[in-house]
C-alpha positions in Angstrom: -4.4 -6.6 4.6 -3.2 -3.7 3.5 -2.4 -2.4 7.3 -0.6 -5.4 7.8 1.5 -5.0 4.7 2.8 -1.8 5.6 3.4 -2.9 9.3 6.2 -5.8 7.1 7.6 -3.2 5.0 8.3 -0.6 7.9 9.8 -3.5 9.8 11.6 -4.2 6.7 12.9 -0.8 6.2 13.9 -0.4 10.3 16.3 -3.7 10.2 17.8 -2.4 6.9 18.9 0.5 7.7 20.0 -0.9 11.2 21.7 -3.7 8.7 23.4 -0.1 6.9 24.1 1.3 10.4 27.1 -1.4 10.4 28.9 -0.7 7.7 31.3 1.4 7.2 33.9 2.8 4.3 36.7 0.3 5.2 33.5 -2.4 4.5 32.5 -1.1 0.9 34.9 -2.8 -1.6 34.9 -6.1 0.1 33.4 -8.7 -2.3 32.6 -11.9 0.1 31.7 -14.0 -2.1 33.6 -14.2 -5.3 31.4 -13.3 -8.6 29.6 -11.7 -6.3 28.3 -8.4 -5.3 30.5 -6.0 -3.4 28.9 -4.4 0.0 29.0 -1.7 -1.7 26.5 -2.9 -4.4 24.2 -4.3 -2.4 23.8 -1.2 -0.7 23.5 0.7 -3.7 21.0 -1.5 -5.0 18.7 -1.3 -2.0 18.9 2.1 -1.8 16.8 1.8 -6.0 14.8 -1.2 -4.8 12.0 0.6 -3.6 11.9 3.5 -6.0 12.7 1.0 -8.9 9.9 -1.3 -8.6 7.7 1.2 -8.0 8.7 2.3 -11.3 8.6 -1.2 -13.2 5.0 -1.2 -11.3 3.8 2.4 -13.1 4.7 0.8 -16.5 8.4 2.0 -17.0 10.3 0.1 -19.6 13.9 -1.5 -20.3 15.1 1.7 -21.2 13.6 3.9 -18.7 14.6 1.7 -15.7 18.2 1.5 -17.3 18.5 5.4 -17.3 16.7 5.0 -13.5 19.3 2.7 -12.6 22.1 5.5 -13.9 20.6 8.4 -12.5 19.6 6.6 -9.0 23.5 6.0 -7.6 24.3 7.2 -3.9 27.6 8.4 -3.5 27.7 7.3 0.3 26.4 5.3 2.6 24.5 7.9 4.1 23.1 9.0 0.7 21.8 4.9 0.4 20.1 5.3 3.0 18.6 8.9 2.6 17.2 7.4 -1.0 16.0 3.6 0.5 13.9 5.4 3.2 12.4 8.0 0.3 11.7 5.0 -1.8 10.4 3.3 1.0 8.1 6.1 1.8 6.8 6.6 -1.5 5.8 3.0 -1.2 4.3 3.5 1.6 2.4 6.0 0.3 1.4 4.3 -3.0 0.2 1.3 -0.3 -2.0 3.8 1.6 -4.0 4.7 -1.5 -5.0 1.5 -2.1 -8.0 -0.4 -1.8 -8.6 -4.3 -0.5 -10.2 -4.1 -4.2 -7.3 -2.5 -6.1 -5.4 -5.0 -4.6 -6.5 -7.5 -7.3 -6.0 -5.3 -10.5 -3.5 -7.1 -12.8 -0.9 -4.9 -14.7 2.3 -6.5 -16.3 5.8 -6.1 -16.7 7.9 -4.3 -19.1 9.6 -7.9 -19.1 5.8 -9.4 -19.7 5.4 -10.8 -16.5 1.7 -10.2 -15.2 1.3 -9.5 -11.6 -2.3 -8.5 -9.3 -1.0 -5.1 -7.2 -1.2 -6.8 -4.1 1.2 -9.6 -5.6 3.7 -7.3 -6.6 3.7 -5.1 -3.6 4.4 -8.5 -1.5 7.0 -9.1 -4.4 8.7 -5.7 -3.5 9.0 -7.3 0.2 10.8 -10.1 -1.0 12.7 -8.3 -3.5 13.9 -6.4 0.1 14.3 -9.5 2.0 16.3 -11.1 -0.1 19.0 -8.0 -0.5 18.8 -7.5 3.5 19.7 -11.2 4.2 22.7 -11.0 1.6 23.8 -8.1 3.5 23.3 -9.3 6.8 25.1 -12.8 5.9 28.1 -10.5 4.3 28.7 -8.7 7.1 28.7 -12.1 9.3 31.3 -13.5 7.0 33.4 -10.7 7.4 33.2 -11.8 11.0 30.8 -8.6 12.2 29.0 -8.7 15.0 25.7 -8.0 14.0 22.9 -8.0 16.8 19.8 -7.1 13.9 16.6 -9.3 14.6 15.6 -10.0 10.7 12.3 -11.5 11.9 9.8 -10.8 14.5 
């Protein structure tokens, strides 16, 4: 299982930054959707995904994720990408470690929420999924042509 989770995430993390390889610094202030995220903030927030629930999954709190959040902002575009794929590595990492066993070890939340560390790794994947279709849809609104293949 564990094999095959990493194989999702890498594809994950190749069709992001693909997704990232389209935009560009005339794209970042458009807001799409109004009430909405900004391209800009998506790609920030991407760029922490990784990193940050790796973070909530080690037992940070409210306030350490907050100051996470402060300290974790990419100036650029290629800075949000530089941090997703470190974040994504460490991940990676974390998932290589890991044993069919562990997978089944419950921890929980600073927000209470208790997860298995299989579940939450899979959560992470969704967590990125979700983030990569709202940028991909932005970027067709704003009539882009993207040619990214989100599933295989």
């Amino acid at each position: 299982m564990i094999p095959s989770m990493i194989n999702q995430l890498t594809y994950i993390s190749d069709t992001t930054i693909h997704l990232l390889d389209y935009i560009d610094e005339t794209l970042l202030s458009k807001r799409p959707i109004e009430n909405k995220m900004t391209i800009w903030d998506i790609c920030v927030h991407l760029a922490q995904i990784p990193q940050a629930d790796l973070h909530i999954y080690r037992g940070y709190n409210a306030n350490q994720m907050q100051i996470y959040y402060g300290e974790s902002q990419p100036v650029n575009i290629r800075d949000a990408k530089e941090q997703f794929l470190e974040g994504i590595q460490k991940v990676i990492l974390h998932l290589e470690q890991l044993t069919e066993e562990t997978l089944s070890k419950e921890f929980t939340t600073y927000w209470g929420s208790e997860y298995r560390e299989g579940e939450w790794f899979l959560q992470i994947m969704n967590h990125l999924v979700h983030h990569r279709v709202q940028l991909y849809s932005y970027l067709l609104i704003l009539k882009r042509d993207v040619q990214v293949v989100l599933f295989r």
